[in-house]
C-alpha positions in Angstrom: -125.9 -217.2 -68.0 -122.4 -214.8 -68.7 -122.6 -211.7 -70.3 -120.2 -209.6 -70.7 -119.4 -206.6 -69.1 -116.6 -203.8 -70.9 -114.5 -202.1 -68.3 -113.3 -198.9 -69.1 -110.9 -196.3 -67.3 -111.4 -192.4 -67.5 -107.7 -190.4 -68.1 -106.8 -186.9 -68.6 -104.3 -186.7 -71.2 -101.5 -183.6 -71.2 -101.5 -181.8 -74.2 -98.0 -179.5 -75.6 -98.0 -176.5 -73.8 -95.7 -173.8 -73.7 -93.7 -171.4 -71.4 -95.5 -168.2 -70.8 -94.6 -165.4 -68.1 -98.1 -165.1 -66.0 -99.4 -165.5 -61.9 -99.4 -168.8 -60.7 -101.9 -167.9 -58.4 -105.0 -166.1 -59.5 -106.5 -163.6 -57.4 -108.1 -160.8 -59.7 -110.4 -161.0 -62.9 -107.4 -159.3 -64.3 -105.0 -162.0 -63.6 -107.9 -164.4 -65.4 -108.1 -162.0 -68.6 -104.4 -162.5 -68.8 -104.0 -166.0 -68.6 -107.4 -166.3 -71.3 -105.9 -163.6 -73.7 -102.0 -164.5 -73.3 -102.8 -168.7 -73.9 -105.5 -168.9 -75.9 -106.2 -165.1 -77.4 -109.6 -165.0 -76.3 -109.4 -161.4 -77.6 -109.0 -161.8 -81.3 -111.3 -165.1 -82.0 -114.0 -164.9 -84.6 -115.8 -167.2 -83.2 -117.7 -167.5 -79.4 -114.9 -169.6 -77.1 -116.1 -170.6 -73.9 -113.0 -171.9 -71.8 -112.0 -172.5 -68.2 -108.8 -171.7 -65.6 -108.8 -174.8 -63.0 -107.3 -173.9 -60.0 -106.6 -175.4 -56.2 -107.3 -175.0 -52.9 -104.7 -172.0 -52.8 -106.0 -170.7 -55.7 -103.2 -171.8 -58.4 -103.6 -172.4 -61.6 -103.7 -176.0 -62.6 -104.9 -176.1 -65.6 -106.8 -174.1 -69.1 -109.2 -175.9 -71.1 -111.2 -174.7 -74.2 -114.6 -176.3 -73.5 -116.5 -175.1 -76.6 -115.9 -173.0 -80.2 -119.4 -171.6 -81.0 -119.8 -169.4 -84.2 -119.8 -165.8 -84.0 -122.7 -165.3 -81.5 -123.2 -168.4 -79.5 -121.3 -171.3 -77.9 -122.7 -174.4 -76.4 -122.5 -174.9 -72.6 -123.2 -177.8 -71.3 -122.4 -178.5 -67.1 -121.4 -181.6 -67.9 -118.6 -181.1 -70.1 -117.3 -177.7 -68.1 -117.2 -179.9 -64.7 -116.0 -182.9 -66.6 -112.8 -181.1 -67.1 -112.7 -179.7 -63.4 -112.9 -182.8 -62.0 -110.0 -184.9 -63.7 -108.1 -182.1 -62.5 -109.7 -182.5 -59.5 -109.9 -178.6 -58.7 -111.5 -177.0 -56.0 -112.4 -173.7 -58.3 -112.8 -172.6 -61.6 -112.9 -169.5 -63.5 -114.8 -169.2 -66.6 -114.5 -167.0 -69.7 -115.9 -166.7 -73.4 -115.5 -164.1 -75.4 -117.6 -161.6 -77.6 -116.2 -161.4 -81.6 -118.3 -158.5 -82.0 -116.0 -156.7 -79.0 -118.6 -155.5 -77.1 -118.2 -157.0 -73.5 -121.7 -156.7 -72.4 -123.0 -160.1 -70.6 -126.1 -161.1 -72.0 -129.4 -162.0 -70.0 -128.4 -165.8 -71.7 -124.7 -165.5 -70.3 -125.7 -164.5 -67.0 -128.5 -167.3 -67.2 -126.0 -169.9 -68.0 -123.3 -168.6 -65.5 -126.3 -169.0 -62.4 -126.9 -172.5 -63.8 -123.0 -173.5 -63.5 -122.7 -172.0 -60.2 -125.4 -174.5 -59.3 -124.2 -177.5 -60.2 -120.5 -176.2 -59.0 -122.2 -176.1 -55.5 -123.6 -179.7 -55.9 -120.0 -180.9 -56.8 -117.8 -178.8 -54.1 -116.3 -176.7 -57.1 -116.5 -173.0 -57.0 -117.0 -170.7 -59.7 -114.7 -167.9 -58.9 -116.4 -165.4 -61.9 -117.1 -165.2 -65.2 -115.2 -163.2 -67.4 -116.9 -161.7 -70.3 -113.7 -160.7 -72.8 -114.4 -157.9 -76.2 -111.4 -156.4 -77.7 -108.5 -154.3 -77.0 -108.2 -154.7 -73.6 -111.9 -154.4 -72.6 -113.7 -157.4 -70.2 -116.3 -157.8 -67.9 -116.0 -159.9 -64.3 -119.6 -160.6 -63.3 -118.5 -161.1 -60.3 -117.2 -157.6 -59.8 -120.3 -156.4 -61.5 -122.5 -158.0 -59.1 -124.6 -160.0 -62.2 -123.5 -163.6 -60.3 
């Protein structure tokens, strides 16, 4: 008896980019919040973003994705598809962000829930979750990290 059996091949694809004057290597929530703001203007969104910095061993940035666009006060997280990303870029850390439209900051007990829950399965796949960053408006964010909340 044959059957047939699809074979299939898993590739990250490159999209446009574009030149911008930041750190290469990310060592403070603030050089995070500039890379999140600067790229993808995580400041001024109406809607919830949840995104991610890759980065390797030395700490440089390889890579920003936009995992999810929620509506204005929630985005979906999933593990899977936050690590998914990590992985093809095979980085040995992330750093998280998503942003609050209304400009407040403040994590919620449901961010600080989900952030625990990444942090888990980071530690399962060898990728470390350097912080969370929690971005409002006009300049204003929150590291959890640095706030002690992961």
């Amino acid at each position: 008896m044959a059957i047939n059996i699809q074979k299939y091949s898993v590739r990250l694809v490159k999209e446009e980019g574009g030149r911008y004057e930041l750190k290469k290597t990310i060592k403070t929530p603030q050089n995070a919040y500039q890379i999140f703001v600067e790229v993808l203007e995580m400041d001024c969104r109406a809607q919830e973003i949840f995104s991610i910095l890759t980065l390797d061993i030395k700490s440089n940035l390889t890579g920003i994705f936009e995992v999810s666009v929620g509506g204005l006060h929630s985005s979906i997280v999933h593990p899977r598809n936050v690590f998914q990303r990590a992985i093809l870029q095979n980085a040995a850390a992330i750093v998280m962000a998503h942003n609050h439209p209304s400009g407040n900051p403040k994590p919620s007990n449901d961010d600080i829930k989900i952030t625990k829950k990444l942090i888990s399965a980071g530690e399962i796949l060898g990728i470390e979750i350097m912080d969370h960053l929690v971005i409002g408006d006009s300049n204003h964010f929150i590291s959890m990290k640095e706030k002690e909340l992961i």
